[in-house]
GUSE-408712 format. One record per residue (C-alpha): x, y, z; residue in three letters. Coordinates in pm, whole numbers, padded with zeros to 5 digits, always signed. Layout:
XYZALA ...
END
This chain:
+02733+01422-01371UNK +02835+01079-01525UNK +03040+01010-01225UNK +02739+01079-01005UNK +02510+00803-01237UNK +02787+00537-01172UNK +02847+00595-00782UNK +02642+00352-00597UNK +02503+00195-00925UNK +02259+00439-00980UNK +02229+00440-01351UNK +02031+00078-01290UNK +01752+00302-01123UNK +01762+00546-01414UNK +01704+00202-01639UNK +01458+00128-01363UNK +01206+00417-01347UNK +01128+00417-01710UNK +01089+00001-01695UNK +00862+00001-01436UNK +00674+00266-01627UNK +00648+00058-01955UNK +00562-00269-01794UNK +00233-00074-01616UNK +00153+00041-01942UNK +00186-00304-02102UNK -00066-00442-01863UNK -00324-00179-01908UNK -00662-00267-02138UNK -00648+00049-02286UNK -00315+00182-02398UNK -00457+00440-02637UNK -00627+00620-02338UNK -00324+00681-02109UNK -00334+01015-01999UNK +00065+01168-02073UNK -00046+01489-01859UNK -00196+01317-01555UNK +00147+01064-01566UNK +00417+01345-01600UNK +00271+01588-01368UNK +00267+01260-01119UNK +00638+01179-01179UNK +00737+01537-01101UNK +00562+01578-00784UNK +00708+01224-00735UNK +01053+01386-00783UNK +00940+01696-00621UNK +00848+01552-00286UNK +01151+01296-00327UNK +01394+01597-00308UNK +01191+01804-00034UNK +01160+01521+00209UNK +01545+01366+00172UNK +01686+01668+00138UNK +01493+01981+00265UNK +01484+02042+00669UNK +01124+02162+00625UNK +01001+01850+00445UNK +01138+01623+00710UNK +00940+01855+00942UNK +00599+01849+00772UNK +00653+01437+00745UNK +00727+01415+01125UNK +00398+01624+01219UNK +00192+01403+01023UNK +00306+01151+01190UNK +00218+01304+01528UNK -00125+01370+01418UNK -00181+01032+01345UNK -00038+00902+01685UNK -00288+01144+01804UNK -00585+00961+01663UNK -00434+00644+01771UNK -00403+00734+02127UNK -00751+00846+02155UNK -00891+00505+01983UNK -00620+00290+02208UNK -00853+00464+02506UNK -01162+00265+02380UNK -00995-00031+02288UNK -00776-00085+02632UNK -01129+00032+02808UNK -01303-00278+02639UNK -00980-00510+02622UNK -00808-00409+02908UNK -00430-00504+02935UNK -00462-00702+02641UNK -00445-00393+02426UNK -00189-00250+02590UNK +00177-00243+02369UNK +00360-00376+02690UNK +00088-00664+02729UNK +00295-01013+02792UNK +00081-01215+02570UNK +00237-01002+02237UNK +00068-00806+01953UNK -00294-00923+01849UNK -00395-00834+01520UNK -00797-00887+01639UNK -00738-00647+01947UNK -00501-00387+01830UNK -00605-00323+01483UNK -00942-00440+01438UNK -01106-00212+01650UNK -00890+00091+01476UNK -01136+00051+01174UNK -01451+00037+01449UNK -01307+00370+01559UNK -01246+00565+01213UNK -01572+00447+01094UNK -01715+00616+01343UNK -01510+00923+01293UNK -01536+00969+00934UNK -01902+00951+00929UNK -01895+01203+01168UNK -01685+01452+00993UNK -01926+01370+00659UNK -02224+01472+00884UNK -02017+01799+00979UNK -01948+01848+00625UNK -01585+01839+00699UNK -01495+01576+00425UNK -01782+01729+00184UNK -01570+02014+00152UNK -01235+01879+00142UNK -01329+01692-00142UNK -01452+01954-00321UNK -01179+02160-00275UNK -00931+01877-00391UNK -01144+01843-00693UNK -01129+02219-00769UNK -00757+02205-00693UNK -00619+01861-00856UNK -00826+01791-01104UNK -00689+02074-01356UNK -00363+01991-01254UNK -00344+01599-01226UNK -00711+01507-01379UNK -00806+01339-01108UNK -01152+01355-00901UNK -01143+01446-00560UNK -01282+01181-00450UNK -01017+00939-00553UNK -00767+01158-00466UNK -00857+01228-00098UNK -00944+00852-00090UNK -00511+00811-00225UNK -00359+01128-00004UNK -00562+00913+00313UNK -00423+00585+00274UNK -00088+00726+00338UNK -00190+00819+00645UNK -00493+00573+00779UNK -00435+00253+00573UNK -00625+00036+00302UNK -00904-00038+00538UNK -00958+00322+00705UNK -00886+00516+00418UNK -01259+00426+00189UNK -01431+00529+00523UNK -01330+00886+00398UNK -01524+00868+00090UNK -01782+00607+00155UNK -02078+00792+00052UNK -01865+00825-00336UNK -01729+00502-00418UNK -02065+00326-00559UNK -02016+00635-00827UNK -01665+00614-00921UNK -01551+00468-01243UNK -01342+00168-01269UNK -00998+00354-01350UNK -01136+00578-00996UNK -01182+00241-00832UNK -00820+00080-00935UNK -00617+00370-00814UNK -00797+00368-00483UNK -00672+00004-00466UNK -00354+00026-00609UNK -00250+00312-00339UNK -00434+00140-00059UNK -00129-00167-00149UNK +00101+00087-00214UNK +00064+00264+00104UNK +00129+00209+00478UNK -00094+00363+00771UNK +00028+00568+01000UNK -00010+00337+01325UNK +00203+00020+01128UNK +00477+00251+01046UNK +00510+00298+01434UNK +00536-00039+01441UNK +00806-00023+01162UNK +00992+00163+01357UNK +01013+00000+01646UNK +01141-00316+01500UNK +01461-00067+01431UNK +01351+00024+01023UNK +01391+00397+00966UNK +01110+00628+01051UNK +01193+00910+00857UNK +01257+00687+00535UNK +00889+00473+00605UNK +00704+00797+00600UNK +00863+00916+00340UNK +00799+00637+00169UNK +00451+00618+00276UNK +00354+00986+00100UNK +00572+00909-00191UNK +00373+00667-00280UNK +00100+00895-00351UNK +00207+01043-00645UNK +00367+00671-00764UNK +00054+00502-00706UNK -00148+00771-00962UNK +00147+00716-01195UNK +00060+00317-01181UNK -00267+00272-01201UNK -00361+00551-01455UNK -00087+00353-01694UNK -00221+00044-01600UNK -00625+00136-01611UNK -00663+00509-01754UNK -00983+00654-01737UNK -01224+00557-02069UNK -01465+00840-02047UNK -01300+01189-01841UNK -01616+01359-01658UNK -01615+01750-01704UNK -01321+01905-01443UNK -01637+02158-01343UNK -01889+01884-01257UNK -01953+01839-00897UNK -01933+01502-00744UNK -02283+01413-00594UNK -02238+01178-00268UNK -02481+00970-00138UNK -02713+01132+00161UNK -02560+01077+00483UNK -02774+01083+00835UNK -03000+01362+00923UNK -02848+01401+01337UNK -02509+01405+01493UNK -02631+01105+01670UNK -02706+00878+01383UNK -02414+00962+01176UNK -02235+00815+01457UNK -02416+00516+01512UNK -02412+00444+01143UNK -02007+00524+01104UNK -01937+00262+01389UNK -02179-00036+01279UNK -01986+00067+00899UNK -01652+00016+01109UNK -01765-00306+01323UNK -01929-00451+00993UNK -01585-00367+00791UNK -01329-00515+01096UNK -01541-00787+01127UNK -01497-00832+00745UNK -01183-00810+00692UNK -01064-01076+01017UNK -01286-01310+00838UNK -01099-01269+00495UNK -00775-01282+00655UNK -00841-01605+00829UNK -00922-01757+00496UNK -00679-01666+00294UNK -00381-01706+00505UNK -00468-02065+00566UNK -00528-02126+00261UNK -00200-01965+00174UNK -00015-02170+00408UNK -00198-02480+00274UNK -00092-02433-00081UNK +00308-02374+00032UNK +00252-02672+00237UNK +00185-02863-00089UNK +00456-02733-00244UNK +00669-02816-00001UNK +00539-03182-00038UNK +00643-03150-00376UNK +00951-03060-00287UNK +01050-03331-00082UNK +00923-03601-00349UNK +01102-03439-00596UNK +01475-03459-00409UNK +01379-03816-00342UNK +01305-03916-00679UNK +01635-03743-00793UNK +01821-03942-00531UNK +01722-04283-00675UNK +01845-04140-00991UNK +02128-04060-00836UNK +02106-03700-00971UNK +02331-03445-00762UNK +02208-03068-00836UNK +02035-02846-00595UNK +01669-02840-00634UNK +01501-02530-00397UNK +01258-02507-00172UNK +00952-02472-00335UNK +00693-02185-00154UNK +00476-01918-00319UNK +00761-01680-00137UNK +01054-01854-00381UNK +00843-01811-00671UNK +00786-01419-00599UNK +01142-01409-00531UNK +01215-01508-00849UNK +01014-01263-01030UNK +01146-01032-00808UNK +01539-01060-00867UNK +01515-00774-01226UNK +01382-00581-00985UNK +01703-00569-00708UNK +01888-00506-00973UNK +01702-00222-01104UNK +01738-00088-00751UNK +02140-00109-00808UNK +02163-00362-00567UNK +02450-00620-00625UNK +02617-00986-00416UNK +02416-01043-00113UNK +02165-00703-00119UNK +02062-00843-00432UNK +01985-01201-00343UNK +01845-01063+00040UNK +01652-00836-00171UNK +01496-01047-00413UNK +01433-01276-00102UNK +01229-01027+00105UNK +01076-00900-00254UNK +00903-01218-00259UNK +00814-01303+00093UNK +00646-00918+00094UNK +00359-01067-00139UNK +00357-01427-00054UNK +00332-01341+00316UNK +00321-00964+00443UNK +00576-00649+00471UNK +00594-00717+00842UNK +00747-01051+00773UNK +00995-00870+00556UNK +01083-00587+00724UNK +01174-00841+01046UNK +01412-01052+00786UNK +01544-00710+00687UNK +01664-00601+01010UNK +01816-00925+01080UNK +02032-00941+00763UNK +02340-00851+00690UNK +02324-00552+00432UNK +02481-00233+00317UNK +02333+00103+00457UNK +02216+00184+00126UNK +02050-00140+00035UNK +01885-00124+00404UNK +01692+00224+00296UNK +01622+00151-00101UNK +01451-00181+00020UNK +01276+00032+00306UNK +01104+00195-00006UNK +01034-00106-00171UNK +00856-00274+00089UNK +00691-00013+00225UNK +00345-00136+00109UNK +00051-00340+00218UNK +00135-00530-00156UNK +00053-00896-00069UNK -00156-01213-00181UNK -00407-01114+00209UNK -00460-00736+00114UNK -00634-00865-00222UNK -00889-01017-00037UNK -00911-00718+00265UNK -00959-00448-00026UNK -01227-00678-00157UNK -01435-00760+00157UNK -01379-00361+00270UNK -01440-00182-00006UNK -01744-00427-00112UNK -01903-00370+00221UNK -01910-00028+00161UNK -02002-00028-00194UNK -02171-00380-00279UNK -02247-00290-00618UNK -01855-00263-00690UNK -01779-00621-00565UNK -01763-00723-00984UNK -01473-00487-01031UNK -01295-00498-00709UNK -01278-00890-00788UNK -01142-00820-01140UNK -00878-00612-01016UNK -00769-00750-00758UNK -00486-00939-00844UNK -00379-00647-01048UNK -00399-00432-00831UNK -00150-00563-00564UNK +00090-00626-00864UNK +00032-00248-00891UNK +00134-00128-00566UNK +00457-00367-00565UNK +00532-00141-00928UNK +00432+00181-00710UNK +00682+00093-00412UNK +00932-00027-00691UNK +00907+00321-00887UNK +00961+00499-00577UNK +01296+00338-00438UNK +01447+00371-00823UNK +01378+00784-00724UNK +01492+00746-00370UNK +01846+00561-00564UNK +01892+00871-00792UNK +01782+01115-00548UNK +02035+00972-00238UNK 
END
């Protein structure tokens, strides 16, 4: 057993998990209320779906079908957007991948979908029965924990769609953990995407629905519930439309109101992203030069929002176990994750030059949608759908990504035990 702990430097990830749990519970306002029950029973399933997905034959199964159900979605909203876009939105189209054309209208599409299934009754019921289900065993509301189980498979953006007609109810603890799993989480059409780019598809979705159980562990240690509603109350949504018809008009004007939304809020806050490094990079250069008429010789670094995440992110490698150049490539991407995005890491990734092992355990730990942009996505989405949340969703937002980079971080420290 000890010789198993010190193979592959796995004893750092058994330093690691219960780190990563203290410094979420360090952050958190109220300390006193942590729920032990609703974080244990998390970790286990954590552990639990850990084993059956790495190691079970069936697990691996289940993940690859959901996977195929969501390519199934996609390829009937690709039909409406190539019908409007034409070879633009095709995968093969010269001109590349456009984020306005091939995502954008995938939240048009859902919107329109989810509302539908609401008017069916559909998601009605499925929350309920999660509620009846979950809440005596985790203590969390359906709601929120359809909202989590979806952004595993839909994304940060789709994924409130589900439970639109809840979220101007839910509590603030309700609201963080739907945030903290929509950064935690990848959808289902990026990890195709993933795994194109040559980053293993069996590892990203396992990633993906491991994050479920990590992000509950996170944000209830880092914003537990303050006053537990009754596990027998029934969640009351708000009324939907009265015809098939209108619930489908309203779910796409939701969508084209959200994708419209959240292209606005990524076109400010990448530039102004890119501004800021820009300064620091001006910095940088006055710096060296003021050192060179001092004649002083030492290495000063390249100053970016990136390096400085990197920094912060170098405990964290080696938690992970990783040592020589998978820690200093994985401290790297660490930090260009949240200054920039998970694509830009996972391309880097690829590229380098690391060990097998260090290739999947940083897999896990980038498989998020963790980043400076997604703070102000979750803000513009979810406050479209819920304006009278904007106040909280702006409080937490920060917090929330730092969240989901502890969520994907907890996860790869199981992954390095477990493999």
């Amino acid at each position: 057993m000890i010789a198993y702990f010190l193979t592959d430097h796995r004893w750092h990830c058994l330093i690691g998990i219960p780190f990563i749990m203290g410094l979420a519970w360090a952050l958190s306002p109220r300390r006193i209320r942590v729920q032990l029950r609703t974080i244990f029973v998390a970790l286990a399933m954590l552990f639990v779906l850990g084993i059956c997905m790495l190691r079970v034959n069936m697990g691996q199964y289940i993940v690859a079908r959901i996977g195929d159900g969501v390519s199934y979605l996609n390829q009937a909203a690709d039909s409406g957007i190539q019908f409007v876009f034409g070879d633009l939105a095709l995968a093969t189209s010269p001109v590349g991948f456009i984020f306005a054309i091939r995502v954008l209208p995938m939240i048009v599409f859902f919107g329109a979908l989810m509302q539908l299934l609401y008017y069916l009754g559909i998601i009605p019921f499925c929350v309920r029965a999660i509620n009846k289900i979950v809440r005596p065993l985790l203590g969390t509301s359906g709601s929120e924990t359809a909202c989590v189980i979806a952004n595993s498979v839909l994304g940060q953006t789709e994924a409130p769609l589900l439970v639109r007609n809840y979220l101007a109810q839910m509590t603030s603890s309700e609201l963080f953990l739907i945030m903290t799993a929509g950064m935690g989480t990848l959808s289902g059409a990026i990890v195709a995407v993933y795994a194109a780019m040559g980053i293993p598809v069996v590892h990203l979705l396992a990633s993906s629905v491991m994050s479920i159980p990590a992000s509950i562990v996170i944000a209830k240690l880092m914003q537990p519930e303050e006053n537990l509603r009754n596990v027998e109350e029934e969640l009351t949504p708000l009324p939907g439309q009265d015809s098939l018809l209108g619930a489908l008009g309203q779910g796409t004007m939701d969508g084209l109101q959200l994708a419209v939304a959240v292209g606005a809020i990524l076109i400010s806050y990448i530039g102004l992203m890119k501004l800021f490094d820009m300064m620091l990079h001006d910095v940088t250069v006055y710096v060296r030069l003021i050192m060179h008429w001092f004649g002083m010789n030492f290495s000063f670094p390249d100053l970016s929002l990136s390096w400085f995440f990197g920094l912060c992110g170098t405990p964290f490698a080696w938690l992970l176990g990783l040592s020589g150049v998978d820690a200093s490539v994985g401290a790297h991407l660490w930090g260009l994750r949240i200054a920039a995005n998970e694509m830009v890491a996972y391309r880097e990734l690829v590229a380098s030059a690391v060990s097998s092992r260090a290739l999947i355990l940083l897999t896990y730990a980038l498989c998020g949608f963790a980043n400076i942009s997604s703070i102000g996505i979750q803000i513009s989405s979810i406050g479209t759908l819920a304006p009278s949340q904007r106040p909280s969703l702006a409080a937490f937002g920060f917090r929330a990504m730092l969240g989901g980079v502890l969520a994907n971080a907890l996860t790869a420290c199981v992954v390095g035990l477990i493999l």
